[in-house]
C-alpha positions in Angstrom: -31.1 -3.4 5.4 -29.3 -0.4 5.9 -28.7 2.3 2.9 -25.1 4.7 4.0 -24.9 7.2 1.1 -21.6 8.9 0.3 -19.4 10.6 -2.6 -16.1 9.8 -3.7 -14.8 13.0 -4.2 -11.1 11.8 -5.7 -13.2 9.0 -7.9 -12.7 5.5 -7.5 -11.2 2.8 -9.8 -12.2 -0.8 -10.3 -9.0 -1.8 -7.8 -10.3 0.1 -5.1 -14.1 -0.9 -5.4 -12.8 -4.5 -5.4 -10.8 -3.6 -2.3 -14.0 -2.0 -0.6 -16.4 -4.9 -1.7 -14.0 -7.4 0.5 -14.7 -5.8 4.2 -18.1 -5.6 3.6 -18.8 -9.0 2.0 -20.4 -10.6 5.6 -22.8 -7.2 5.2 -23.9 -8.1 1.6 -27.7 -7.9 1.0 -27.7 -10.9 -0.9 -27.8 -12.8 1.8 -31.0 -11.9 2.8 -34.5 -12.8 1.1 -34.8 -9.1 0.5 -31.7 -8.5 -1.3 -32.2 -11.8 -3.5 -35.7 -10.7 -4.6 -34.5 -7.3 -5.4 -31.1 -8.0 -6.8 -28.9 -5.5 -4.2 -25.5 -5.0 -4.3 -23.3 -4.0 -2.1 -22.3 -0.9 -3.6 -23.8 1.0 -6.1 -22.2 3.9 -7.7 -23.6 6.8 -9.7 -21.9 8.6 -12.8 -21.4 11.6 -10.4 -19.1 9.8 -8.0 -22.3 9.5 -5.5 -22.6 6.4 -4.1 -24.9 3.9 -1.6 -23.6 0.9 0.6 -26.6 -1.4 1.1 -25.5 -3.0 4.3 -27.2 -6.0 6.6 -27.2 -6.0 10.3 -28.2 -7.4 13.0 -29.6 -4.9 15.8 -32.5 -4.7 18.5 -33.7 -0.9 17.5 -33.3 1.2 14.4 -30.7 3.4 15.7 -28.5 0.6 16.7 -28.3 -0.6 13.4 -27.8 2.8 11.8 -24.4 2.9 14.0 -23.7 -0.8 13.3 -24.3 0.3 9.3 -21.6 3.7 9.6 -19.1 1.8 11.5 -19.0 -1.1 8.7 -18.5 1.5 6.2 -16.4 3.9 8.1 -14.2 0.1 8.9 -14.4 -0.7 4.9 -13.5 2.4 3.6 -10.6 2.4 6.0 -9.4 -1.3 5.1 -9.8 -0.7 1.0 -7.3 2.4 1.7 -9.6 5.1 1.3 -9.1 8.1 3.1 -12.3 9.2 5.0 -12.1 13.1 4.2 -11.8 11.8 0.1 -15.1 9.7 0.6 -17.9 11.6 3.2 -20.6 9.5 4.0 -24.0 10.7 4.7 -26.4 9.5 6.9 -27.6 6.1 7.5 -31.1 5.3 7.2 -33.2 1.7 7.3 -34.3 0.9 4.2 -35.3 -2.3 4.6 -36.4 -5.3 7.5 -36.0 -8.7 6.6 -37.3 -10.1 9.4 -38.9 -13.4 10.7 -41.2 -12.3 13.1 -44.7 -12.2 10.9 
């Protein structure tokens, strides 16, 4: 799992979450065992207009799915009609391997 943190400077209304929710619906951490267990949404957002994307990828080495992560949500934000200099993103960061291997 991949955590990109951000701010929605102008806000954001229910319409627009919905709309943002959509792209990023194959990404969704429920789908993993992780994100079951711990109940992860897509996006989370904070009182102060702050916000997370918890994101799942697929990707051979950290940094590859840090990109993978920032490209889904720079595509998202994009799609649900958000301008990118309303809604900067910080960096992405792993946060989580669900993972076969044992």
């Amino acid at each position: 799992m991949i955590t990109v943190p951000g701010t929605f400077t102008a806000g954001i209304d229910g319409a627009a979450r919905q709309r943002l929710g959509w792209p990023l619906r194959p990404a969704d951490p429920h789908g993993t065992g992780m994100g079951s267990a711990e109940d992860l949404d897509v996006l989370a957002v904070n009182n102060d207009n702050t916000f997370a994307l918890r994101l799942t990828v697929d990707a051979d080495t950290y940094a590859d799915a840090e990109r993978e992560a920032r490209r889904l949500a720079d595509t998202a934000l994009r799609e649900a009609g958000l301008d990118a200099d309303d809604v900067p993103l910080g960096p992405a960061a792993v946060t989580g391997i669900d993972s076969e291997i044992a």
